[in-house]
NUTI-772710 format. One record per residue: residue number from 1; residue in three letters; x, y, z of N, C-alpha, C in turn. Coordinates in steps of 0.001 Angstrom, whole numbers. Layout:
BEGIN
{loba NUM, 'ALA', {X, Y, Z}, {X, Y, Z}, {X, Y, Z}}
...
This chain:
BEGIN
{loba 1, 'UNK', {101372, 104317, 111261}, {100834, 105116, 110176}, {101296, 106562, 110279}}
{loba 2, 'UNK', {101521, 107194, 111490}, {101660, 108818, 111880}, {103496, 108255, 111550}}
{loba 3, 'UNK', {104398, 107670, 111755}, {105531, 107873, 111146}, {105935, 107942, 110120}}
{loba 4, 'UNK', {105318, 106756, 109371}, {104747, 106706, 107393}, {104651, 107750, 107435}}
{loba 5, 'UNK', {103450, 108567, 107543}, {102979, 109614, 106947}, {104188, 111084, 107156}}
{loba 6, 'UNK', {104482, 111165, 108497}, {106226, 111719, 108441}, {106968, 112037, 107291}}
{loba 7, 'UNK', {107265, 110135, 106931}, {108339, 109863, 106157}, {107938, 110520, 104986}}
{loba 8, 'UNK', {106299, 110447, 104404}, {106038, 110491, 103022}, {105867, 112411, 102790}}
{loba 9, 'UNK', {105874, 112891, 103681}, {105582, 114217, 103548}, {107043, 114949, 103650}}
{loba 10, 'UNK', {108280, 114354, 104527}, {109884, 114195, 103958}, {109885, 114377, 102521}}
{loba 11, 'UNK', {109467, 112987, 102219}, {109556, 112807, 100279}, {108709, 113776, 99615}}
{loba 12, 'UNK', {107692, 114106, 99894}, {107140, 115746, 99500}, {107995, 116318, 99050}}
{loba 13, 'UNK', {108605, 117025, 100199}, {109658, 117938, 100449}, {110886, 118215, 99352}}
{loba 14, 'UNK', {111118, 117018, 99548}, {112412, 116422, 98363}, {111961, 116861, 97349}}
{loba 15, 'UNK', {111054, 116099, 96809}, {110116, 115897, 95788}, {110116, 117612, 94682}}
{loba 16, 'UNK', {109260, 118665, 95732}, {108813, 119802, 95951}, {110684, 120692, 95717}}
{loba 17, 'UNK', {111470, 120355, 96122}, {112577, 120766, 96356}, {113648, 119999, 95075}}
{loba 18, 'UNK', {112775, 119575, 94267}, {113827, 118952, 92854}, {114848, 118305, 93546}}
{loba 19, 'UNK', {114956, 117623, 94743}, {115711, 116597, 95181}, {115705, 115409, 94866}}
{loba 20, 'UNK', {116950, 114363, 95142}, {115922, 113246, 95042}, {115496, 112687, 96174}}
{loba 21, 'UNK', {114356, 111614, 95994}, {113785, 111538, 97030}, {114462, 110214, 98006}}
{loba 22, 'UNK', {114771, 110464, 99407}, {114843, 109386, 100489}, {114387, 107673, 99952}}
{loba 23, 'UNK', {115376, 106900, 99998}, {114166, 105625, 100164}, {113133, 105554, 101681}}
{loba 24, 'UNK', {112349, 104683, 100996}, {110851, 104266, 101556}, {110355, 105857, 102207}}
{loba 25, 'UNK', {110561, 106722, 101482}, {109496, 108497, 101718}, {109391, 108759, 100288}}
{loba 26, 'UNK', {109432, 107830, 99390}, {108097, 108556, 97952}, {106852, 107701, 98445}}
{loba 27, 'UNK', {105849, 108536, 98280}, {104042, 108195, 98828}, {104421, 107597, 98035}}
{loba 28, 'UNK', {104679, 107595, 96572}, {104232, 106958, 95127}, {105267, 105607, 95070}}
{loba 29, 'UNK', {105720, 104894, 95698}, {106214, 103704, 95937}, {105747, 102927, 97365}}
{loba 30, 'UNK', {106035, 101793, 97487}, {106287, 101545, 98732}, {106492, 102012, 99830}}
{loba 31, 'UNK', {106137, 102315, 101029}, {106819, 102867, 102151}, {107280, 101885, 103283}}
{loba 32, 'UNK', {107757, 102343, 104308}, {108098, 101077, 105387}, {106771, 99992, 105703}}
{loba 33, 'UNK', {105823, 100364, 105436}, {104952, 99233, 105628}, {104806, 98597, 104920}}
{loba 34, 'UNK', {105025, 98731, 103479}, {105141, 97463, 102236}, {106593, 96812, 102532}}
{loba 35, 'UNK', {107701, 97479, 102824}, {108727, 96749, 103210}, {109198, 95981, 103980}}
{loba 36, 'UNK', {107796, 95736, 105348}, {108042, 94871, 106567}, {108381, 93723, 106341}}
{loba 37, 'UNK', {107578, 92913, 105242}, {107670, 91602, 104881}, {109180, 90791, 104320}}
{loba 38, 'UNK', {109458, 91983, 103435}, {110800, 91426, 102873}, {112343, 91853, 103801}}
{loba 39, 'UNK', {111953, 92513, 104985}, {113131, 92734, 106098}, {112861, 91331, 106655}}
{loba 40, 'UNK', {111839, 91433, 107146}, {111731, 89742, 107992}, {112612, 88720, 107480}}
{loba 41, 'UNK', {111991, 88572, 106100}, {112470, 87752, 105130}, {114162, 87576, 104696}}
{loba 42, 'UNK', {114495, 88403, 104608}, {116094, 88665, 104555}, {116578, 89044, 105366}}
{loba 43, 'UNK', {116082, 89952, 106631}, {116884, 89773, 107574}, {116595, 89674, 109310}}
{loba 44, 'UNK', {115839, 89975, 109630}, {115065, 89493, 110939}, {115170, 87954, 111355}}
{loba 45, 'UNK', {114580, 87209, 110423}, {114334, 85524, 110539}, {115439, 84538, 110171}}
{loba 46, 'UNK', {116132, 85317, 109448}, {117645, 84282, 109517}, {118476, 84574, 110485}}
{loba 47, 'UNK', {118999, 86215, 111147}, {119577, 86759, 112036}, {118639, 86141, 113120}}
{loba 48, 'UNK', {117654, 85724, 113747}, {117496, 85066, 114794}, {117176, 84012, 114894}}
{loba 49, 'UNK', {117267, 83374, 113874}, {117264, 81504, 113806}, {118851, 81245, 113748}}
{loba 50, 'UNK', {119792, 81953, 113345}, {120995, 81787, 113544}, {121421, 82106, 114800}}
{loba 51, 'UNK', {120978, 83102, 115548}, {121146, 83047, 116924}, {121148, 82304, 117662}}
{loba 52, 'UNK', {119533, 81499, 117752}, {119183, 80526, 118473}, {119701, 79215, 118295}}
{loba 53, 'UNK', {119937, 79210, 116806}, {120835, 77903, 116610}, {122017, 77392, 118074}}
{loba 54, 'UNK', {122861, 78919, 117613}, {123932, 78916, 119009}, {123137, 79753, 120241}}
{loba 55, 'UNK', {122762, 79693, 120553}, {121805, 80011, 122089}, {120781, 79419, 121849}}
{loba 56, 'UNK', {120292, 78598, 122237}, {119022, 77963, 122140}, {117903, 78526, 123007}}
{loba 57, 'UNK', {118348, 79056, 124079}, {117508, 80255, 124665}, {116859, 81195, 124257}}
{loba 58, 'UNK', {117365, 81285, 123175}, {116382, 82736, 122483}, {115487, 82366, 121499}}
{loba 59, 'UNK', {115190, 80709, 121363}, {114133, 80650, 120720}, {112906, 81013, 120750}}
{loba 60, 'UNK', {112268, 81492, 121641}, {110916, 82052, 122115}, {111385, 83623, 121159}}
{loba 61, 'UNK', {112261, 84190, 120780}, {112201, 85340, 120540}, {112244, 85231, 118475}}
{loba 62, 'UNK', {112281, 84052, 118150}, {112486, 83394, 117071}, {110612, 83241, 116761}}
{loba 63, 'UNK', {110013, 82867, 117913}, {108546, 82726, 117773}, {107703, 84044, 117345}}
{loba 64, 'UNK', {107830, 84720, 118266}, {107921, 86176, 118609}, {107831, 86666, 116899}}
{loba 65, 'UNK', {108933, 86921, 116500}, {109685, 87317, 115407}, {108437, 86480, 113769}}
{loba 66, 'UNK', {108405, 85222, 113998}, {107804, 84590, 112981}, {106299, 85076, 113195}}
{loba 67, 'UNK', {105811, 85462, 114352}, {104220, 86106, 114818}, {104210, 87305, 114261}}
{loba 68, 'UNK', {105519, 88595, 114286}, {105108, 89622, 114067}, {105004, 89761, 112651}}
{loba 69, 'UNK', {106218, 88773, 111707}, {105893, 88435, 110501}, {104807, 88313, 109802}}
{loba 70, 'UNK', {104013, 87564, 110233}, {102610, 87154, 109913}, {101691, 88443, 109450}}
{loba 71, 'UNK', {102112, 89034, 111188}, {101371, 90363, 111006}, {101473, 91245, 110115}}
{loba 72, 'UNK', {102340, 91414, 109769}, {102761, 92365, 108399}, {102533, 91492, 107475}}
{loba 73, 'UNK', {102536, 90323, 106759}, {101951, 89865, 105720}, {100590, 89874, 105574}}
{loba 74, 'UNK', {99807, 90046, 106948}, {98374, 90068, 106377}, {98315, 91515, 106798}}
{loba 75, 'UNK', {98837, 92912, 106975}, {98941, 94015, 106758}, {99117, 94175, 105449}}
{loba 76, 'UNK', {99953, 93826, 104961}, {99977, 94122, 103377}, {99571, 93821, 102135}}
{loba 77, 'UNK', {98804, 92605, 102683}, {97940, 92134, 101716}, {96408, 92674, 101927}}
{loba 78, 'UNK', {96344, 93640, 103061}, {95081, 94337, 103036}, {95111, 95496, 102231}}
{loba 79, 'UNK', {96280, 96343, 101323}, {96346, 96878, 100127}, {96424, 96958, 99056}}
């Protein structure tokens, strides 16, 4: 939350400064915590199921990965 809030006070800045603003630092969109879900999704969970495919060893980190997923889907559905 203290890095969010970083990012979104960046986009202030911008904002405040007739810039345009950074992705995921406008408060008034999404920030990296609405975006956790759809990185997983496109790229976290295929980049390490394709791994493990060829290393089969790193499937525990494939588990890992589908757990922290979770977590951010029921993070973001608490907004």
């Amino acid at each position: 939350q203290l890095l969010e809030e970083e990012m979104f006070r960046q986009g202030d800045l911008e904002r405040d400064a007739g810039l345009p603003i950074s992705p995921l630092m406008d408060r008034h969109k999404g920030g990296v915590s609405k975006s956790q879900p759809g990185f997983f999704t496109i790229v976290a969970l295929p980049q390490y199921q394709a791994m493990s495919s060829v290393f089969p060893g790193l499937s525990p980190l494939v588990a890992h990965i589908k757990d922290n997923y979770q977590i951010w889907l029921e993070e973001t559905s608490k907004a």
